[in-house]
C-alpha positions in Angstrom: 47.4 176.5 49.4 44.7 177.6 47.5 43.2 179.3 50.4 45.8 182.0 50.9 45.1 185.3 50.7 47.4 188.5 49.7 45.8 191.5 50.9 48.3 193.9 50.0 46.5 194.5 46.4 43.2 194.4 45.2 39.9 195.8 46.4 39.8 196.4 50.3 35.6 196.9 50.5 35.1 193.3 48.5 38.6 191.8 50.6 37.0 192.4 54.0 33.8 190.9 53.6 35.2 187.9 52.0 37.5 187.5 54.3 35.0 188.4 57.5 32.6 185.9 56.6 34.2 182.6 57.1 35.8 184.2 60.4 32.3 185.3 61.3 30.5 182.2 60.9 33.7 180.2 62.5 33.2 182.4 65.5 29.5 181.8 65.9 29.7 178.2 65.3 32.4 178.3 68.3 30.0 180.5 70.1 27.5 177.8 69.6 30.0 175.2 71.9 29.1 177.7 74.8 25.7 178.0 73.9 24.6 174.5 73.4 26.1 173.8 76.9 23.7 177.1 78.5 20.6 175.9 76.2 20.3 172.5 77.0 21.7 172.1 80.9 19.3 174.6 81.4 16.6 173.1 79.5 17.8 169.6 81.4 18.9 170.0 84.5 16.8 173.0 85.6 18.5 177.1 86.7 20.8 176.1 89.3 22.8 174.3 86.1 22.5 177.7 84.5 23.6 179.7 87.0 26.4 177.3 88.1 27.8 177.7 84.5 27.0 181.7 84.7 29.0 181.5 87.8 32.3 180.7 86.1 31.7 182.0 82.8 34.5 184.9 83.6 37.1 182.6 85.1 37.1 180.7 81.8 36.7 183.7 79.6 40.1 185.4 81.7 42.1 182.1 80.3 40.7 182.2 77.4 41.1 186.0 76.6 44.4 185.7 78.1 45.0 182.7 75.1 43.7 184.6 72.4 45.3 187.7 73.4 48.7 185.6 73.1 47.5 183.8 70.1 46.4 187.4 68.5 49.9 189.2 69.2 51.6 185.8 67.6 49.1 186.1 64.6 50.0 189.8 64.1 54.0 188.9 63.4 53.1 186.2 61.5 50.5 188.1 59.0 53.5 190.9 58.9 56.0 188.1 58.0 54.1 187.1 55.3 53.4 191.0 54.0 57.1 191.0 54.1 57.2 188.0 51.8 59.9 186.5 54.9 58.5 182.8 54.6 61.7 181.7 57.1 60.9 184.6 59.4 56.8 182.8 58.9 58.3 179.2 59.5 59.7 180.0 62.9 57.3 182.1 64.0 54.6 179.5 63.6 57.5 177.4 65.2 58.2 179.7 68.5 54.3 180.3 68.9 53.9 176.3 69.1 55.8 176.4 72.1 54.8 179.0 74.3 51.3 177.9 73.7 51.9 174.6 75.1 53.8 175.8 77.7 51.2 178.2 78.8 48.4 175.8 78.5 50.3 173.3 80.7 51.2 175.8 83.6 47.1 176.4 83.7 46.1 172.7 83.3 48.4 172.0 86.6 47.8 175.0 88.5 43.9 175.4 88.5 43.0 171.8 90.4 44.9 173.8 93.3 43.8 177.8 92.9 40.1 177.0 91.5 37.9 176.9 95.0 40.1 180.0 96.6 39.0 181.7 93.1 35.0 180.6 93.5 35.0 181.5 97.1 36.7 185.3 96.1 33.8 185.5 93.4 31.2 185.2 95.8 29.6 181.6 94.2 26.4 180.6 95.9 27.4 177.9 98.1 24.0 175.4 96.8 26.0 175.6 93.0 29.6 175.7 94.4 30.4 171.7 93.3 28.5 172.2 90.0 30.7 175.0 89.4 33.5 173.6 90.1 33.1 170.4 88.5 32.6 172.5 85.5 34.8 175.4 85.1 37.9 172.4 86.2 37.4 170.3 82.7 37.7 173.4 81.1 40.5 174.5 82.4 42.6 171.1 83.1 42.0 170.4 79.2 42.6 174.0 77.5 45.3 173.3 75.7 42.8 171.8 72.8 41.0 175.4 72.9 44.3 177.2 72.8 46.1 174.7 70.1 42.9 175.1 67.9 43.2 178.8 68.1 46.3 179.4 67.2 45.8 177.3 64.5 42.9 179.3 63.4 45.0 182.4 63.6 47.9 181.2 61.5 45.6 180.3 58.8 44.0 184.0 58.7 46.7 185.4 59.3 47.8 183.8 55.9 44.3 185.1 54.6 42.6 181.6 54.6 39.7 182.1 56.7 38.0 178.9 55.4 39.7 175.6 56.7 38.9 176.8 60.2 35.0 177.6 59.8 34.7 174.1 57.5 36.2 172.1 60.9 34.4 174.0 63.4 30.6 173.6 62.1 31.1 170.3 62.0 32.2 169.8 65.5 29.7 172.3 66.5 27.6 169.5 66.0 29.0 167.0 67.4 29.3 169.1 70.6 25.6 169.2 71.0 25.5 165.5 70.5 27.5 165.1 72.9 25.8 167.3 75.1 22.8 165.4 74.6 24.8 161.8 75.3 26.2 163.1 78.7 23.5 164.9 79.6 20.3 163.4 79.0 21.7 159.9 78.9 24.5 158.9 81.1 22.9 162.0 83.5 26.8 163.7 84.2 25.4 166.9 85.0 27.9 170.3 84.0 30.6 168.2 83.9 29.1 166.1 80.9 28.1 169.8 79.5 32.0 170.9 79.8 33.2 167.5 78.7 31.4 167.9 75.4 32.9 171.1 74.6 36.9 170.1 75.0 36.3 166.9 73.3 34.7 168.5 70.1 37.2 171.2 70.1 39.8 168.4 70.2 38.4 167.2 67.1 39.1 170.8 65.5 42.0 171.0 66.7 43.3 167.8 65.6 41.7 168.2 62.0 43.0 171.5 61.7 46.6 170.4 62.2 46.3 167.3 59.7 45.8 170.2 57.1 48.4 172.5 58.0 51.0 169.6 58.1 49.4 168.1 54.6 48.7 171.5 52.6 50.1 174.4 53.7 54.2 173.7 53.1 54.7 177.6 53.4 54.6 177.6 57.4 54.6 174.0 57.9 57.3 174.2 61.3 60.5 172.2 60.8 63.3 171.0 63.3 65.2 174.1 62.4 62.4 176.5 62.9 62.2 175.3 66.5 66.0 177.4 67.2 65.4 180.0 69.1 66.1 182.9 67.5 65.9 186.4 70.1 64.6 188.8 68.1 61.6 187.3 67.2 61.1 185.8 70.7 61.4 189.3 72.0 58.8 190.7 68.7 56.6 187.8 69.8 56.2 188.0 72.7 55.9 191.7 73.1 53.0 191.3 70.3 51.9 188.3 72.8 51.8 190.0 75.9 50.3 193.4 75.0 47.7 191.5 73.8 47.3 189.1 76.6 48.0 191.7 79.5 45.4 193.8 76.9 42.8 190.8 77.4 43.8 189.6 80.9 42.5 193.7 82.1 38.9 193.5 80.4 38.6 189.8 81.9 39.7 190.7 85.8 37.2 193.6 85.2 34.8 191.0 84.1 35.3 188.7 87.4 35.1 191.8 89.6 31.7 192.7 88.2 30.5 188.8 88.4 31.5 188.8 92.1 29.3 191.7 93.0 26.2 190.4 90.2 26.7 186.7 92.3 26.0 188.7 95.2 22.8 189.3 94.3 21.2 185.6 93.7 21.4 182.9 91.3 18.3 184.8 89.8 20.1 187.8 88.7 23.5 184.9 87.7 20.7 183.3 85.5 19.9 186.4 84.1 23.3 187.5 83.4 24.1 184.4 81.7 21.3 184.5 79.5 21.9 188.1 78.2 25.4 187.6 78.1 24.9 184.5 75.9 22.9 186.7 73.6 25.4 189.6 73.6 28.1 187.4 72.7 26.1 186.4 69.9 25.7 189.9 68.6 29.2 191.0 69.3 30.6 188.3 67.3 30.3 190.3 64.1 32.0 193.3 65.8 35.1 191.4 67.0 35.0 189.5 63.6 35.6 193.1 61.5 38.1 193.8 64.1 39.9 190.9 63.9 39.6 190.6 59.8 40.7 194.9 59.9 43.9 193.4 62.0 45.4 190.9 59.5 44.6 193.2 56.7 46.1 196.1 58.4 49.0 193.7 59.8 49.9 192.5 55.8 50.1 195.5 54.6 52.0 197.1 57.5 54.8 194.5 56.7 54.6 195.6 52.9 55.2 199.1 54.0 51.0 200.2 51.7 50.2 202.6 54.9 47.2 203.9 52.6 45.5 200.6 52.4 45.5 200.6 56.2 43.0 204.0 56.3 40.9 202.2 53.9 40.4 199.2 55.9 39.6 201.4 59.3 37.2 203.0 57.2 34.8 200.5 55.4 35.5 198.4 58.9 33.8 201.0 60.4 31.0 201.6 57.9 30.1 197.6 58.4 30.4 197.6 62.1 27.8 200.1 62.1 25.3 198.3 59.8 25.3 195.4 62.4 25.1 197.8 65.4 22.2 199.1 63.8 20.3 196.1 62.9 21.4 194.4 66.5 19.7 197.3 68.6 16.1 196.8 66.1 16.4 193.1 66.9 17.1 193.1 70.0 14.0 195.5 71.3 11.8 193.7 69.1 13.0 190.4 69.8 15.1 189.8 73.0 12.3 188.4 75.1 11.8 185.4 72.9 16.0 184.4 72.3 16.1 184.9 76.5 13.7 182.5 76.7 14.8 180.2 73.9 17.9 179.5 74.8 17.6 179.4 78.6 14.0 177.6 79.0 13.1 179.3 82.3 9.6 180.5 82.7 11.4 182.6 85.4 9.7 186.4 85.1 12.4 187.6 86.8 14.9 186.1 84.7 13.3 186.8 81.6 13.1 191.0 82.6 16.4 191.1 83.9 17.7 190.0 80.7 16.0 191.9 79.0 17.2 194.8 81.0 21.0 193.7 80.1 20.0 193.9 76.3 18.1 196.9 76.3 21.1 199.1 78.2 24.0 197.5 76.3 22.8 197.4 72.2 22.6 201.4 71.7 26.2 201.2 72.6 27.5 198.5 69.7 28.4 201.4 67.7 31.1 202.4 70.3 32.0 198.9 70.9 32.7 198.3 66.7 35.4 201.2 66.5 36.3 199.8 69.8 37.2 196.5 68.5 38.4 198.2 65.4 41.5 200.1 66.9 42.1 198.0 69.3 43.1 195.4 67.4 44.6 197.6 64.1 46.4 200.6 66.4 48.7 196.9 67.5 48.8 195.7 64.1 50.9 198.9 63.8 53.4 198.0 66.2 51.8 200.6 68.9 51.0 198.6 71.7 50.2 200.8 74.6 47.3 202.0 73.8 45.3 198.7 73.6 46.7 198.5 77.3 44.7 202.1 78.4 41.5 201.7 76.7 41.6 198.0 78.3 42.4 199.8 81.7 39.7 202.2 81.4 37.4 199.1 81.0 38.9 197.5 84.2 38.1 200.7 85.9 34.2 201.2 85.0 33.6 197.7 86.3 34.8 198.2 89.5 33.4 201.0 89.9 30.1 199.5 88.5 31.2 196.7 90.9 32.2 198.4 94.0 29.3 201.3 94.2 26.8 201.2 91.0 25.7 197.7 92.2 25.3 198.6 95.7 23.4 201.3 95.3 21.1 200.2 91.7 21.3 196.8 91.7 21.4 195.0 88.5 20.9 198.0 86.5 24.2 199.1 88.4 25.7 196.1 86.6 23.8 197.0 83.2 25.6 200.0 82.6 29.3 199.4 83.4 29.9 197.9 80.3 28.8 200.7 77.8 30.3 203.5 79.5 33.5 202.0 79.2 33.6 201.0 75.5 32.6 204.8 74.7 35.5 206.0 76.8 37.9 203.8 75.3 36.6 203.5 71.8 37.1 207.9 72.4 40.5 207.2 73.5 41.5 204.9 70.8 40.5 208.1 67.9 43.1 209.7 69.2 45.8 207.1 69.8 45.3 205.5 66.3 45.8 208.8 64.7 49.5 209.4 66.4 50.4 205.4 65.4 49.1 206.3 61.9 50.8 208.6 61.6 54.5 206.9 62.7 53.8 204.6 60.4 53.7 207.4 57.3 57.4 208.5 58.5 58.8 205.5 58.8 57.5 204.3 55.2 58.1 207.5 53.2 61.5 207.5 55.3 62.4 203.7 54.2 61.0 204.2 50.7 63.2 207.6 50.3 66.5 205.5 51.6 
């Protein structure tokens, strides 16, 4: 258990860069799962591949989202647990998280065979990609209880401050997804559904390596028969944490399939297009969400050990670091986004390539509001305030439909473009405000606990 981290001591400004890295390269090596699938079925089987995995891109990220939202609010109890030093209170809340992953990741893995075409048809999918959509976005689905397993497994160990054992298992079957990519692809010639087949199978692998660790090394919040009792207070804390941040999730995703239903509208051009930027933003975001993430477990630790100071500290240099990459994503971006575009699609497509391009251009400037975004989002919940997430996530939901409902209409793709940006500066604004009143609660209740 060499791995574990305590961050209720030490030095915050060398703790969160530690910590961040691992996370950070975990998340881009997962990223790459994704990527690898875009790169080469669009190198391989031509743009209609591209745009048919473009097509479902937000169906899958809404599950997803919806997962780690659950898996997030779990983590958050658990990284308090062990601020509290309450290693029984850890054990079953490993325990209780267990099974309402599995039971969520069942309920999807029956019900999408049945809902998937009624939800492709509401999204507008061209009708020439329909089956390649399908084909794909359905082995993703039917088999996400290795993504979701894998995750929360990836949580529990940062939320425990080990942010290593998940990046170590990840790179390696980063590679073996493009292998496999490559196998299905190029030589047994199974279209998407080889591309999507690649992906759960590798993350299987991480999943399954990932638990052999935690069952062999990490005897702190290894579960146990006993853990398994139910137990209604922390149900209830869990699944509050689990559902704010879900429902939290579940809101930016449905915005997210109501813009894609208007941007399908407009042509598997413009879905390429989409796709490729998106890919690239996802890239550059990663960072971002990672010094969220890494603020929450920090912040969430030293909730549970009542150090309300170390909390300001974390905001702050999480802040100062978001900013750097914000900065050097917007230079990069301008001077380079052309060439990724066309790297990882391999479309000669002008039209593609400018649209693109477009996406980049519009959204970068706005990675400074989309850091503090991520920020206190996730550390105003790691404080036990959990409404807020919900309204800056609503004010999201709201900008795309608008975007969706009259931007596109009347602009186009630039309509499309903007929806994004204006909603992480109106949230991130909200969030100021909200963080301040849960910061606040949180000095009462300590100096109150500490004066008892």
């Amino acid at each position: 258990m060499k791995n574990i981290n305590d961050f209720t001591s030490g030095s915050i400004k060398k703790q969160l860069i530690l910590f961040s890295l691992p996370i950070l390269l975990g998340n881009i090596f997962q990223q790459f799962y994704n990527i690898a699938d875009t790169a080469i079925a669009g190198h391989l089987l031509g743009d209609d591949a591209l745009s048919a995995i473009g097509a479902t891109a937000p169906v899958n990220n809404l599950i997803l989202m919806i997962a780690f939202g659950f898996n997030g609010g779990f983590g958050i109890v658990i990284a308090q647990s062990f601020g509290e030093k309450n290693y029984k209170k850890l054990k079953r809340a490993f325990a209780q998280s267990l099974v309402f992953v599995v039971s969520f990741s069942v309920i999807i893995g029956v019900l999408s065979p049945f809902l998937i075409n009624g939800v492709l048809r509401f999204m507008n999918t061209p009708a020439e990609i329909f089956e390649s959509a399908r084909s794909y976005i359905l082995v993703l689905l039917v088999c996400v209880i290795v993504t979701m397993l894998y995750n929360l497994e990836a949580t529990v160990l940062r939320s425990l401050g080990d942010s290593k054992t998940p990046l170590y298992f990840v790179i390696i079957c980063s590679f073996l997804n493009v292998g496999l990519d490559l196998l299905f692809i190029s030589f047994f010639k199974t279209g998407v559904f080889g591309a999507a087949a690649a992906t759960v199978i590798s993350q299987g692998v991480s999943c399954v390596l990932c638990a052999v660790v935690i069952i062999k090394n990490y005897k702190i919040i290894r579960p146990e028969r006993a853990a398994f009792k139910r137990d209604s207070a922390l149900t209830a804390s869990l699944l509050t944490s689990g559902l704010a941040m879900g429902m939290m999730n579940s809101i930016f995703s449905i915005g997210s399939i109501i813009l894609q239903s208007a941007v399908n509208r407009l042509g598997p051009q413009i879905i390429a297009a989409q796709l490729a930027a998106r890919k690239i933003s996802d890239v550059y975001m990663q960072p971002l969400v990672t010094i969220g993430s890494s603020c929450s477990t920090m912040v969430s630790q030293n909730y549970g050990s009542g150090k309300v100071k170390r909390i300001s500290e974390t905001i702050k240099y999480g802040v100062i670091y978001s900013f750097i990459w914000s900065a050097f994503s917007i230079a990069t971006a301008y001077a380079f986004g052309g060439f990724f575009i066309k790297a990882m699609t391999g479309t000669d497509d002008v039209s593609v390539i400018q649209n693109a391009l477009t996406y980049l251009k519009i959204n970068t400037p706005f990675y400074f509001a989309l850091g503090l975004l991520f920020i206190l989002r996730f550390s105003v919940q790691s404080i036990n305030s959990k409404i807020p997430p919900l309204i800056s996530s609503a004010i999201e939901l709201g900008s795309k439909i608008i975007s969706a409902f009259a931007l596109i209409p009347a602009y186009g793709y630039i309509g499309a473009c903007v929806a994004e940006p204006v909603s992480w500066f109106l949230g991130a604004f909200f969030l100021i405000f909200a963080f301040s009143k849960a910061y606040k609660r949180a000095e009462k209740k300590y100096e109150a606990l500490f004066a008892a």
